[in-house]
N, CA, C and O atoms as CSV, one atom per row, in Angstrom:
chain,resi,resn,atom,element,x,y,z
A,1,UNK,N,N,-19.168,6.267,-15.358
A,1,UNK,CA,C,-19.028,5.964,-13.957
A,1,UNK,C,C,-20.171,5.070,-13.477
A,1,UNK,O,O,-19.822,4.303,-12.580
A,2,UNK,N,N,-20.911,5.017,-13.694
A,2,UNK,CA,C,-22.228,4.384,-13.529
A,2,UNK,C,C,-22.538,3.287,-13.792
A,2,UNK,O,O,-23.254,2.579,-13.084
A,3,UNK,N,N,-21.768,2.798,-15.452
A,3,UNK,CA,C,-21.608,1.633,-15.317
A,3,UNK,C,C,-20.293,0.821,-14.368
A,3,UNK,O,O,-20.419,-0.397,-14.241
A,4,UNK,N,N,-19.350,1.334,-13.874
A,4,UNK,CA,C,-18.196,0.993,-13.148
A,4,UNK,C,C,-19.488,0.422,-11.515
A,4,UNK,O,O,-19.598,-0.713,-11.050
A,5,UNK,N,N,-20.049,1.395,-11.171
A,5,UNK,CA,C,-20.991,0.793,-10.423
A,5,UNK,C,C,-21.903,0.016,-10.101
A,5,UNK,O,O,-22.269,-0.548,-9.070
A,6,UNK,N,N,-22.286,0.085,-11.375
A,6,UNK,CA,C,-23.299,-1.099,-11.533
A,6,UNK,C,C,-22.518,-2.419,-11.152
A,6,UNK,O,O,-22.917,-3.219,-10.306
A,7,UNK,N,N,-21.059,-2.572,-12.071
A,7,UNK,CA,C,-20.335,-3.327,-11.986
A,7,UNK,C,C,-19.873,-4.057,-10.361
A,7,UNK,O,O,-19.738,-5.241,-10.054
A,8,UNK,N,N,-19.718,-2.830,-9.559
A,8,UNK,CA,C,-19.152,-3.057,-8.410
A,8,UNK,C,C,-20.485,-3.429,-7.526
A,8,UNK,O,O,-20.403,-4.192,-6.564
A,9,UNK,N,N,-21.433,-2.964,-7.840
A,9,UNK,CA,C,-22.720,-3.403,-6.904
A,9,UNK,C,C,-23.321,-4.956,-7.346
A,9,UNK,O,O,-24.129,-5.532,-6.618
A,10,UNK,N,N,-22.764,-5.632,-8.786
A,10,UNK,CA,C,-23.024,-7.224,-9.388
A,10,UNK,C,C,-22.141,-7.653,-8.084
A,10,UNK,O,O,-22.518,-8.263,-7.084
A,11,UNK,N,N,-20.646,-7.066,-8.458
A,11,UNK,CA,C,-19.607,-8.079,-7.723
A,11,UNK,C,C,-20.147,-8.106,-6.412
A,11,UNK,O,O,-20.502,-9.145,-5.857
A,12,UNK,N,N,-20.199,-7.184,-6.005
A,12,UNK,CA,C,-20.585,-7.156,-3.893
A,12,UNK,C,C,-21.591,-8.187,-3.559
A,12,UNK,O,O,-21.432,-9.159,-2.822
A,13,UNK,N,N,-22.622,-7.841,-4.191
A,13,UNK,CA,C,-23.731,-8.764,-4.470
A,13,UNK,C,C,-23.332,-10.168,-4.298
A,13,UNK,O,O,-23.692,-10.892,-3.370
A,14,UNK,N,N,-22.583,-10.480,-5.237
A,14,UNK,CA,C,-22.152,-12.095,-5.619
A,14,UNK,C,C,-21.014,-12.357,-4.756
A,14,UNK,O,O,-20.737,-13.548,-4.610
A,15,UNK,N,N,-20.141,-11.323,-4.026
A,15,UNK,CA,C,-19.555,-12.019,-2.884
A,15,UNK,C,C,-20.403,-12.255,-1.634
A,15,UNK,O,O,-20.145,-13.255,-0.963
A,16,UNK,N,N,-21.427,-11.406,-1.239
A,16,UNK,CA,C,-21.897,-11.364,-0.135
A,16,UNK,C,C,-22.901,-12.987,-0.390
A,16,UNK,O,O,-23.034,-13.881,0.446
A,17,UNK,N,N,-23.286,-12.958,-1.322
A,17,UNK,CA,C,-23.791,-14.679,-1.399
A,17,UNK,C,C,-23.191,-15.603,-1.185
A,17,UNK,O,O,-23.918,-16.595,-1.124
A,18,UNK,N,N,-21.815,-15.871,-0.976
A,18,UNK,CA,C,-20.926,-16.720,-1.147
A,18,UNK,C,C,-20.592,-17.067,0.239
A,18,UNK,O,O,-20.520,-16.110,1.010
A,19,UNK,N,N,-20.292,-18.680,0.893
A,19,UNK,CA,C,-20.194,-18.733,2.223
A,19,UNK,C,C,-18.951,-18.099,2.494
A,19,UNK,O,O,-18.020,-17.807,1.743
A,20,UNK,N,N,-19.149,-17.917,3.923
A,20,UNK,CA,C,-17.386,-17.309,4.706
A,20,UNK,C,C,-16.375,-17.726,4.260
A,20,UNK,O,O,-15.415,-16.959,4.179
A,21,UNK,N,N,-16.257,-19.182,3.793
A,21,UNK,CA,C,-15.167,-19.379,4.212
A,21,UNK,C,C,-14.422,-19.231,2.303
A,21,UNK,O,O,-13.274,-18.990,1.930
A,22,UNK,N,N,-15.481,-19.459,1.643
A,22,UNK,CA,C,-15.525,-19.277,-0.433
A,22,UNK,C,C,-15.082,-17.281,0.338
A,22,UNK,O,O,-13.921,-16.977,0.613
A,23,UNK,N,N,-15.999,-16.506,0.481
A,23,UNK,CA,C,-15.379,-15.240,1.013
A,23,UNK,C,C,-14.020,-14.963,0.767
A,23,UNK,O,O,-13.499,-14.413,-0.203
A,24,UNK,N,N,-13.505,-15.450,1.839
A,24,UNK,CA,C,-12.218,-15.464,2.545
A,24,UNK,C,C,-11.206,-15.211,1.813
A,24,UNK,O,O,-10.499,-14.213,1.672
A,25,UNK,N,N,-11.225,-16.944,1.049
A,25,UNK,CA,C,-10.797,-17.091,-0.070
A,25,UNK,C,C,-10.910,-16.477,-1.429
A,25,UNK,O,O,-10.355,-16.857,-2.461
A,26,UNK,N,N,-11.636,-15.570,-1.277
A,26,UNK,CA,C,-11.424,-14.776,-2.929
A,26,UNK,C,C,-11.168,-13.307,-2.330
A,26,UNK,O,O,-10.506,-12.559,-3.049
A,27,UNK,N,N,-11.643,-12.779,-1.026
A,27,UNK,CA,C,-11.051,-11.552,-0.548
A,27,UNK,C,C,-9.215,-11.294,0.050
A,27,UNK,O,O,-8.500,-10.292,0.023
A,28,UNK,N,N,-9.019,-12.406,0.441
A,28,UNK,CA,C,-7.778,-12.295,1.590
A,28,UNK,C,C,-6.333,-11.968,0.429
A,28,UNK,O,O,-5.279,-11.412,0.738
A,29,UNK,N,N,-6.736,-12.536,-0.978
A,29,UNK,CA,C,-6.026,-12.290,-1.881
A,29,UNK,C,C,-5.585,-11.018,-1.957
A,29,UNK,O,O,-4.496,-10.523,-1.667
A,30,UNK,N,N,-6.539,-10.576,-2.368
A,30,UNK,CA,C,-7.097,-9.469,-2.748
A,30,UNK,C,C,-6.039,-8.407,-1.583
A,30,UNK,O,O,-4.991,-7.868,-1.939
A,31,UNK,N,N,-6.604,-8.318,-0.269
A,31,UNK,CA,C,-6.010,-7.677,0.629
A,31,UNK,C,C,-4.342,-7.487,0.854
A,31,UNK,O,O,-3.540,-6.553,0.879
A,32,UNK,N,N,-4.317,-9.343,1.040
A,32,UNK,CA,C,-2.815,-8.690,1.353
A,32,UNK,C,C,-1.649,-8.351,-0.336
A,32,UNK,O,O,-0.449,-8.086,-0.417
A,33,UNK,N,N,-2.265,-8.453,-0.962
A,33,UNK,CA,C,-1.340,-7.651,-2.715
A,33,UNK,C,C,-1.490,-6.385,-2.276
A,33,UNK,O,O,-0.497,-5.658,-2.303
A,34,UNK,N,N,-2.649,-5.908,-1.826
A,34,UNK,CA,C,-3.002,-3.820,-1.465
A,34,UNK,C,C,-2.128,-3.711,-0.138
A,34,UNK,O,O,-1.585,-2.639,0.128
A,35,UNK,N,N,-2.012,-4.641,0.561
A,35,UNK,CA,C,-0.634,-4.268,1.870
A,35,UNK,C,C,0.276,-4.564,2.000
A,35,UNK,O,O,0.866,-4.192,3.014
A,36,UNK,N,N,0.981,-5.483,0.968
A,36,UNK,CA,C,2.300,-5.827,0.578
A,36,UNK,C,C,2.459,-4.586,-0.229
A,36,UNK,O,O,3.488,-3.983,0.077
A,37,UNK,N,N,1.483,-3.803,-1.528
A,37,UNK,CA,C,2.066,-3.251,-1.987
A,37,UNK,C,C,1.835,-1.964,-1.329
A,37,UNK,O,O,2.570,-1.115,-1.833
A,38,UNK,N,N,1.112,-1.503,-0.415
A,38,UNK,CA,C,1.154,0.096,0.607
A,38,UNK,C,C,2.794,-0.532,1.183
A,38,UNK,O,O,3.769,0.214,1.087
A,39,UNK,N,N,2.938,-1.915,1.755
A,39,UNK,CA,C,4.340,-1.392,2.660
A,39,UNK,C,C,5.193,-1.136,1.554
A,39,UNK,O,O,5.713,-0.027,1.437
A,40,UNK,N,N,5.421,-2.177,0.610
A,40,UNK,CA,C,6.416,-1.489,-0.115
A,40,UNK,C,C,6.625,0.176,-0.802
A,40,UNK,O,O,7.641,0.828,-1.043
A,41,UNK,N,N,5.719,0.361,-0.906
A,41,UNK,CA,C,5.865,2.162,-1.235
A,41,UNK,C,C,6.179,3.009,-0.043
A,41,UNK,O,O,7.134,3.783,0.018
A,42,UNK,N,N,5.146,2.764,1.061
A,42,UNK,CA,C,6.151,3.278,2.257
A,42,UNK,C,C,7.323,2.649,3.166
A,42,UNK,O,O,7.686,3.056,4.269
A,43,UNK,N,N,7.781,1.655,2.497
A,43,UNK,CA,C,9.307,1.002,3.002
A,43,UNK,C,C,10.421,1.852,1.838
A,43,UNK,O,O,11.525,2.162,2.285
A,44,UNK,N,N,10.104,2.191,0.416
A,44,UNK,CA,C,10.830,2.618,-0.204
A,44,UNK,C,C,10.826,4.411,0.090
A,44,UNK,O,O,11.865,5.021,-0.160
A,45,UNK,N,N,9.556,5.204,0.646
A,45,UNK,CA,C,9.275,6.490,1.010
A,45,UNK,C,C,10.333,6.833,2.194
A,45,UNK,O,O,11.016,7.839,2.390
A,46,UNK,N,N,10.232,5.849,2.771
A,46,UNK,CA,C,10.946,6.031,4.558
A,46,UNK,C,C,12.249,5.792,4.174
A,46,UNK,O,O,13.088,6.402,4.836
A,47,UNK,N,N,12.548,5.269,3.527
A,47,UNK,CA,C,14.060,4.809,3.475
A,47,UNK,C,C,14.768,6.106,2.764
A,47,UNK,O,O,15.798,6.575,3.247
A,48,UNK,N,N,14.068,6.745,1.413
A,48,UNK,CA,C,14.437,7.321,0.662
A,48,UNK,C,C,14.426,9.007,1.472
A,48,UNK,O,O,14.992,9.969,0.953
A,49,UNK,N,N,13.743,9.080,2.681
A,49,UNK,CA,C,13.378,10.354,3.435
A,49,UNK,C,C,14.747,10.328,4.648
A,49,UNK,O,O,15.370,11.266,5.146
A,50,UNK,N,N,14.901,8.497,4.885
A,50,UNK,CA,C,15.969,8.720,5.885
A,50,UNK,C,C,17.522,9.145,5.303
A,50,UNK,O,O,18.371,9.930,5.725
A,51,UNK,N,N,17.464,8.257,4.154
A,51,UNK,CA,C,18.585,8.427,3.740
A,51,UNK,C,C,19.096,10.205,3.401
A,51,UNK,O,O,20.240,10.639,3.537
A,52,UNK,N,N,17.736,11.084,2.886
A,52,UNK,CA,C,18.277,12.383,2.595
A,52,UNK,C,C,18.408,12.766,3.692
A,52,UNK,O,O,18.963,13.863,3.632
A,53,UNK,N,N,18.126,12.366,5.126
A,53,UNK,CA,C,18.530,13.165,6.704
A,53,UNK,C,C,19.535,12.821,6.695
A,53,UNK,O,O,20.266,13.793,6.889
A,54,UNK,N,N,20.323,11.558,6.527
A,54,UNK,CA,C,21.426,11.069,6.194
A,54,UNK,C,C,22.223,12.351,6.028
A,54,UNK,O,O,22.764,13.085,6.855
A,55,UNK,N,N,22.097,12.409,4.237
A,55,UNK,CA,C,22.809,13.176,3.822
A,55,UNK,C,C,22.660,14.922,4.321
A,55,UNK,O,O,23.594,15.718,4.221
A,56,UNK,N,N,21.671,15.173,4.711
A,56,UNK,CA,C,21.529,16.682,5.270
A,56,UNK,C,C,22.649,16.531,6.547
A,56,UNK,O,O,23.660,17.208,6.733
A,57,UNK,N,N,22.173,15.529,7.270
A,57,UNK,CA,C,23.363,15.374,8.515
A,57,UNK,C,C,25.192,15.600,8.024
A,57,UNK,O,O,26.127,16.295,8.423
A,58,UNK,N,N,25.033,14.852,7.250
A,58,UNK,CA,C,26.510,14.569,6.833
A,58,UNK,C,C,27.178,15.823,5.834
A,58,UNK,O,O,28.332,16.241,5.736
A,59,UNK,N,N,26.011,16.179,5.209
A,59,UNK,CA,C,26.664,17.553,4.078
A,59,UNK,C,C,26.771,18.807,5.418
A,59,UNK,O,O,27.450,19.763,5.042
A,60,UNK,N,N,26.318,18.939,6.645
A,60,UNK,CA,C,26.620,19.999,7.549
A,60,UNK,C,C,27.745,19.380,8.457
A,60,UNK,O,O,28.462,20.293,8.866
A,61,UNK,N,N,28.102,18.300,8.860
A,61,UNK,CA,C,29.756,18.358,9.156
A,61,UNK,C,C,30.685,18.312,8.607
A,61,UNK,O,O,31.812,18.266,9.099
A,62,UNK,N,N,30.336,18.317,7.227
A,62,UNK,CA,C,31.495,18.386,6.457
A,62,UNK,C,C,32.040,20.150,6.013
A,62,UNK,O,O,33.018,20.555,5.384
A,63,UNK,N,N,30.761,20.946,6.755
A,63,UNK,CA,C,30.616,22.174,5.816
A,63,UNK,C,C,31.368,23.026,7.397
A,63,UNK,O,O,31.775,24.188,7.372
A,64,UNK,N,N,31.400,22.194,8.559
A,64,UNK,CA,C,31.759,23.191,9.909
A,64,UNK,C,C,33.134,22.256,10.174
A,64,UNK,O,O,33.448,21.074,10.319
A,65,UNK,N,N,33.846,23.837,10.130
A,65,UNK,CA,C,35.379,23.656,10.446
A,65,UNK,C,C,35.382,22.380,11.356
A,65,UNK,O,O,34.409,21.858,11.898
A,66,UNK,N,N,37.249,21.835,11.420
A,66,UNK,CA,C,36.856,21.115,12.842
A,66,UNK,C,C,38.231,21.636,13.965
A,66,UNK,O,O,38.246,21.261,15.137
């Protein structure tokens, strides 16, 4: 673990040297791949949670007389 840190305290280091706008450009990447891929896991979570209300809805009118 320690070396994983060391590691991460070189990189920080060597971005925080780098102007704003060099920054930007090697972070913004970075960001939106981690929030394209959070929505997609919770676009596939939500869908997959609505769809079983879906079916909870639909398996109880089918189950009460009419």
């Amino acid at each position: 673990m320690a070396a994983i840190l060391n590691w991460w305290d070189g990189v920080e280091l060597w971005l925080t040297g780098l102007p704003f706008g060099v920054q930007t450009a090697v972070v913004m990447p970075v960001v939106l791949a981690l929030a394209y891929g959070i929505a997609v896991v919770l676009d596939g979570a939500l869908g997959w949670g609505i769809a079983g209300l879906h079916r909870l809805r639909h398996a109880g009118d089918e189950a009460a007389p009419e």
